[in-house]
C-alpha positions in Angstrom: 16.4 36.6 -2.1 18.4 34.5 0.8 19.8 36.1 3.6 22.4 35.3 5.7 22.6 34.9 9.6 23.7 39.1 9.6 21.2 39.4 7.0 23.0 39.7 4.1 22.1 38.4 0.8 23.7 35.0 0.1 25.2 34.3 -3.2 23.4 32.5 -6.0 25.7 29.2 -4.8 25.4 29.7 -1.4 21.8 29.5 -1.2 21.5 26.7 -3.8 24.2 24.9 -1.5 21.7 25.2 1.6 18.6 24.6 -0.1 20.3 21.4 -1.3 21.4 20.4 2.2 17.7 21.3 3.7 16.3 19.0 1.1 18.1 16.0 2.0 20.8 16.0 -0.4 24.4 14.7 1.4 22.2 12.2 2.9 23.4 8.3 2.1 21.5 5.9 0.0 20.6 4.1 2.7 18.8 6.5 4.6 15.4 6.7 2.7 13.8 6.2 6.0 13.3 10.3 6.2 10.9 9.3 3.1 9.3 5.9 5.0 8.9 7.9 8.0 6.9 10.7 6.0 4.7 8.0 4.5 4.1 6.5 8.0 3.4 9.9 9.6 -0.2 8.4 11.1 1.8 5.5 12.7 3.5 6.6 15.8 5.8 4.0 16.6 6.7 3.2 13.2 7.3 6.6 11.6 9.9 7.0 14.7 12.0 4.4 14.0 12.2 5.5 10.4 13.4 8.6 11.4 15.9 7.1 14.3 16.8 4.8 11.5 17.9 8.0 9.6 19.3 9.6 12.2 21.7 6.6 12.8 22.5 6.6 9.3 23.3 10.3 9.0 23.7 12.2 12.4 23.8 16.0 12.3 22.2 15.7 8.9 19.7 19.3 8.6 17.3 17.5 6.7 16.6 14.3 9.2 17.0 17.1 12.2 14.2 19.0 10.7 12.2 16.0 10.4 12.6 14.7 13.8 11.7 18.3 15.1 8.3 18.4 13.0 7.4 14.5 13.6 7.8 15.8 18.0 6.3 19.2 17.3 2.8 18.5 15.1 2.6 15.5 17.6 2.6 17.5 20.4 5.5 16.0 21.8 7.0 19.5 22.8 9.8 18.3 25.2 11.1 16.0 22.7 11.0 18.2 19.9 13.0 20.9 22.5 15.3 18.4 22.5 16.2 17.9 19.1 16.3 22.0 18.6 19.0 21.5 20.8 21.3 19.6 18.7 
């Protein structure tokens, strides 16, 4: 069962709605660079620029926030990774 912020159960469509979101969908076309930057994960530079790339293409999106976060965080990149929690 989903729960809300106040931890109440979300409805059927609410939780479907943000699993959706989380998963990438709202995200344009164009912005398959979340997916090139997961499949260049072991190269630094360019898995970064896949994901800026993304980023450009769909600021704000959860789905290229969450993978800008990991990408800092399982690379040890702790500041940067702070930063994008901030967003």
């Amino acid at each position: 069962m989903s729960l809300d912020v106040a931890g109440d159960p979300l409805s059927g469509s609410e939780g479907t709605l943000i699993a959706h979101t989380l998963l990438g969908d709202g995200l344009p076309r164009e912005a398959d660079h979340l997916w090139q930057a997961g499949l260049s994960y072991h190269l630094d530079k360019i898995a970064e620029k896949h994901l800026h790339e993304a980023q450009a293409l769909a600021p704000g999106h959860a789905a290229v926030l969450i993978g800008l976060y990991r990408f800092y965080f399982y690379k040890t990149r702790l500041s940067e990774a702070l930063e994008v929690a901030k967003l």
